[in-house]
N, C-alpha and C positions, 0 to 999 in steps of 0.2 A: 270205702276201701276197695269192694268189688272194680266200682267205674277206675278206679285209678288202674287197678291192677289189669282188667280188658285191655285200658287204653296201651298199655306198656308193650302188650305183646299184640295189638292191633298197628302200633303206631309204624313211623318207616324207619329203615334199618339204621346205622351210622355209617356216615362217608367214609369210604375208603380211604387209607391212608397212601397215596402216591411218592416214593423215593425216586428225584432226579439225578443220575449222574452226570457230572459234567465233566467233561476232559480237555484241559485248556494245554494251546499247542501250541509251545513257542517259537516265533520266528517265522510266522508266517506256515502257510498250505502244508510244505516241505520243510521247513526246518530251514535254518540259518546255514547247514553246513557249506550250500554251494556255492553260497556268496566268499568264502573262504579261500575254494578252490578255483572262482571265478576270478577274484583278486589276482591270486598270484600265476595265474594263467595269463591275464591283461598286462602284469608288472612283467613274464619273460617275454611277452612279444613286445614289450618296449622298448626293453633290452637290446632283443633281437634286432629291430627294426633300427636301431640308434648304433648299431654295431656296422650293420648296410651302410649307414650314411656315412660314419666314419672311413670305412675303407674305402669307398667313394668318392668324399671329400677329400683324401690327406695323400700325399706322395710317399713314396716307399721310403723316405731318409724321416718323414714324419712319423708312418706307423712302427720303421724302426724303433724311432723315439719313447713312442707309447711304452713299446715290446719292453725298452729299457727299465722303463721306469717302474714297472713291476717285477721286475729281475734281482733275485739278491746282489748286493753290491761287496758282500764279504766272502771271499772267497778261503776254505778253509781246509788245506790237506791233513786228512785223518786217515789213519790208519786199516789198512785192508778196503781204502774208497778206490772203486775202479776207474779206467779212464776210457770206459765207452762210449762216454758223450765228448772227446775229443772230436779235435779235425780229424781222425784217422780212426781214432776208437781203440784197446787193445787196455794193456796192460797195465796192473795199479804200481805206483812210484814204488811201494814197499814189496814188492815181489822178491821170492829168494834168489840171490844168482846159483849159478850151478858151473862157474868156471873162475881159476884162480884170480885174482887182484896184485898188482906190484906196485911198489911206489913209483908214480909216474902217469902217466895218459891215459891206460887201459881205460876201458869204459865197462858197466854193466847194462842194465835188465832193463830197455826203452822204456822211455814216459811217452806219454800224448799229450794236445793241448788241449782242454778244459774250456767247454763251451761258455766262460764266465760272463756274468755281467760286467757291463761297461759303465755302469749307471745313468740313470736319465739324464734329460735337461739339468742343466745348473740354476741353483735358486733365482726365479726372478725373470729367466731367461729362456729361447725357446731352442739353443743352442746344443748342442751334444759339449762334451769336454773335448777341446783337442786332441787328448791322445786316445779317447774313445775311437777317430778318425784314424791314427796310427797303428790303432789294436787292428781294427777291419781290412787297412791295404796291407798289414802285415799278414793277415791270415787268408786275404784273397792273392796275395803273391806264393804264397805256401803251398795252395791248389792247383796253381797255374799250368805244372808238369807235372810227370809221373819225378822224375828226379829229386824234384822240393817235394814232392809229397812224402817220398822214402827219408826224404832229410828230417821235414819235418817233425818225426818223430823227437825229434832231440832238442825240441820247443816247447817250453810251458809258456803262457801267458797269465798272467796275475794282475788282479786290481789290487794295488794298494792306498794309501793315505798319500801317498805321493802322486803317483798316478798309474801306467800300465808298465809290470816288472814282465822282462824277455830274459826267460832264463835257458842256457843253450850245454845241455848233459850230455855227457858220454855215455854209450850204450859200448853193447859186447861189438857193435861192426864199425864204432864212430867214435873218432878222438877228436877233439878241438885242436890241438895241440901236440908234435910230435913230443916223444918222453923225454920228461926233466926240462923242455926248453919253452921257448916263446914262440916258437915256427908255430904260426896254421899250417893246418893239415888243408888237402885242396880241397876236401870236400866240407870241410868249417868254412874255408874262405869264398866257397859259392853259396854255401848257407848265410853265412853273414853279409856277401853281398846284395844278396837277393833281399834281408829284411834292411840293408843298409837304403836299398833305390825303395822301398817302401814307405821307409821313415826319412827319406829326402826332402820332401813337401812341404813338412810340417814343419813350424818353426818354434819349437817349443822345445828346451832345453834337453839334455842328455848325463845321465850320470854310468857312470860304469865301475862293476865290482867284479874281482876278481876271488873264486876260489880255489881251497886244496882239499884235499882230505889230509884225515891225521896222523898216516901212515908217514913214518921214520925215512929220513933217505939215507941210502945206502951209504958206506963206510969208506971214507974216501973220496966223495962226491965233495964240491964247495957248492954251499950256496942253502938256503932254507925256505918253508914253505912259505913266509913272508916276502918276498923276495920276488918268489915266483908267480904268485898271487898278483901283486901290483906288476910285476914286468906283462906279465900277457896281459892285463887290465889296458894298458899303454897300447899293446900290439894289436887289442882287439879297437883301442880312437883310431892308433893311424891307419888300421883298415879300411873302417867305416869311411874315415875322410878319401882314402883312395876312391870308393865307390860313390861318392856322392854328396858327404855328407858335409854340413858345412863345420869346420874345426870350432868356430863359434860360439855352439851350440852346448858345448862340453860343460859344465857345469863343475866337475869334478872328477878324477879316476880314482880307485884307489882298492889296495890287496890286503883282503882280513884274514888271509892264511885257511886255519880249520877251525873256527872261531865262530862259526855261523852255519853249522851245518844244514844242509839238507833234511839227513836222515840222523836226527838227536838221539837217538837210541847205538845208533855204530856211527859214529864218529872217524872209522877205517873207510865204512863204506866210500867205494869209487864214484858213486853218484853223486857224492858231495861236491866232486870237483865242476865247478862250472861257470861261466859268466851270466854276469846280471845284467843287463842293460834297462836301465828305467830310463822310460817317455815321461816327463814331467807334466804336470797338470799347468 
């Protein structure tokens, strides 16, 4: 028992117990993050560098094209929307006027034209739309003077399901039309001429409408807003034809009275009154 008990505290100690930690790193030295960031660094200089070649490669009627095609194609007046982005820029359609109205020509509160889309290529095709073509000489004839630029004001341009609607409103300084009649006024009749030798080129159909507002005519007066509506719709073809246009082209004329307003909320409103001329697709 002795020898055992010597050996016990003679003998050698016990091994140390060693704890390894191990810290496993994912993704490599650094982590994964920069391959993340290196990705989409390499994806915008692709971008980038493919955006060079296009405008390089393609003519200005092609990157218009492009421009088109990502362009909304719906154009849509809503209430208190401004017309900054016009040809001229300025005031929104719904503005309040601050001077009387009578039945008849007066005009109110200027619109501008509306940078709208034209929409792209047509399906299939590497074409713009016809009156896409129509909308562009109409609004590079508009800039052409200080005169058309002043007129302009009294231009909206619209895409519709049909193709490009020219609508031409009366403001507080401009009447289409002398009061109660069919007469253009001379400065409607240089306006309409100037979009008339614009849309002379193209040969793609023509419809024309005429409006009123829904203000009473006077007592004593013959004649109704019906009437009046289709007679200047007429005076606004044989214009056109005066200026250029081929009679041909007409598709239709015709006067919906106050039936269609503008401004659906006042139905009085003077802004209602105007012509529509659609470039057909």
């Amino acid at each position: 028992m002795a020898s055992k008990a010597a050996k016990g505290h003679n003998g050698p100690p016990p091994a140390p117990i060693i704890v390894k930690k191990v810290t496993v790193v994912e993704g490599g030295h650094h982590g994964g993050a920069w391959k993340v960031a290196y990705a989409d660094f390499v994806t915008a200089m692709m971008a980038f560098f493919l955006l060079l070649w296009l405008l390089g490669a393609t003519t200005e009627e092609q990157r218009k094209g492009l421009a088109d095609y990502f362009t909304p194609t719906l154009v849509k007046m809503k209430q208190k929307s401004a017309g900054a982005n016009g040809l001229l820029g300025g005031s929104s359609i719904t503005d309040v006027d601050s001077y009387p109205n009578r039945a008849g020509q007066t005009g109110t509160q200027t619109l501008t034209i509306p940078r709208d889309a034209t929409g792209g290529p047509k399906e299939g095709s590497g074409q713009l739309k016809r009156s896409a073509y129509t909308r562009r000489a109409v609004e590079k004839m508009l800039r052409s003077s200080p005169e058309l630029r002043k007129l302009a004001r009294q231009v909206r341009l619209v895409d519709t399901t049909e193709g490009v609607r020219i609508d031409l409103v009366d403001n507080a300084d401009f009447s289409m039309f002398m009061l109660g009649t069919t007469v253009l006024t001379q400065d409607a009749a240089r306006l309409l001429g100037a979009i008339s030798q614009a849309a002379a080129d193209n040969r793609t159909e023509l419809t024309v409408r005429g409006h009123t507002d829904a203000l009473p005519w006077k007592s004593g007066q013959s004649g109704n807003n019906w009437s009046l509506s289709a007679g200047r719709a007429e005076a606004t073809r044989l214009a056109m034809i005066r200026a250029g246009v081929d009679a041909e082209r007409f598709r239709r004329i015709e006067g919906v009275a106050d039936r269609e307003p503008l401004i659906p909320g006042d139905p009085n409103d003077p802004r209602n009154r105007r012509i529509s001329i659609t470039v057909l697709d």
